[in-house]
C-alpha positions in Angstrom: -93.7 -71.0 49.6 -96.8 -71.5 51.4 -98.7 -68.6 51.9 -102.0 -69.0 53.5 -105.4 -70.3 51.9 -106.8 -67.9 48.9 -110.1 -67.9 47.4 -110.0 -69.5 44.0 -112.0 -69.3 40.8 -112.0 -72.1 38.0 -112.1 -69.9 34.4 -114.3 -73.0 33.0 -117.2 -74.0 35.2 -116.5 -70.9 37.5 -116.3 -72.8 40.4 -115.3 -70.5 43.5 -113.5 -72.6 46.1 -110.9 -72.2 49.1 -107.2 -73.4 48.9 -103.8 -72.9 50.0 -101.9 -70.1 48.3 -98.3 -71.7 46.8 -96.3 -69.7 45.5 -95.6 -70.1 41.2 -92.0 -70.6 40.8 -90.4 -67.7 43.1 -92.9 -64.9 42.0 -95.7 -63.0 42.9 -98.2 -65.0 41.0 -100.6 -67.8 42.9 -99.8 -71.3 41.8 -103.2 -72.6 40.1 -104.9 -75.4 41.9 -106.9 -78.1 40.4 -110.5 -77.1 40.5 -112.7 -79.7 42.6 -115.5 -79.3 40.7 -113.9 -80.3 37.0 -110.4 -81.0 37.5 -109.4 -78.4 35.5 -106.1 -76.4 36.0 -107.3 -73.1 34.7 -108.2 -71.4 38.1 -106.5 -68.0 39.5 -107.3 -66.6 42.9 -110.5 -64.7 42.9 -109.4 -60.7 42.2 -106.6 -61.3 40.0 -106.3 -60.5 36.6 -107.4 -63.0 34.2 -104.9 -61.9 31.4 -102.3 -62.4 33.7 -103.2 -65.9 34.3 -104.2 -67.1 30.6 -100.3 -66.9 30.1 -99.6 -69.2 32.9 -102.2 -71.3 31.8 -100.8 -71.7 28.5 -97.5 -72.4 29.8 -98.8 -75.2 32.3 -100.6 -76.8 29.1 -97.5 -77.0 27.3 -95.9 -78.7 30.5 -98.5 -81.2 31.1 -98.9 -82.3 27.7 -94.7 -83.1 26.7 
C-alpha cells in the first residue's frame, strides 16, 4: 500500500532524499528505497529506528543475493 511520500535517509553515504512511502510486506515498517545517490538499498525513513531496519536490511541482502 501506498502511503504518501516519506523523507528517506541512506545508512551509507547518508543521503537524505524524498520518496513514496510503500508499505513492507503488510506491516508497519517503510519499504526501503534505492538511494539516488549510491544505489544502495540500506535507507529507512528519516526518524525511525535504525536497529529496526538493520534486520530488514539483512533480510533484503539475503533476498537479492539467492
Amino acid at each position: 500500500m501506498i502511503r504518501g511520500k516519506s523523507i528517506f535517509v541512506c545508512d551509507n553515504c547518508k543521503k537524505v532524499f524524498v520518496g513514496m512511502d510503500v508499505e513492507l510486506a503488510a506491516t508497519v515498517f517503510s519499504q526501503p528505497l534505492v538511494c539516488p545517490r549510491c544505489g544502495s538499498r540500506h535507507t529507512k525513513p528519516l526518524f525511525e529506528s535504525k536497529r529496526l531496519y538493520k534486520e530488514i536490511w539483512n533480510r533484503l541482502d539475503i533476498n537479492l543475493t539467492n
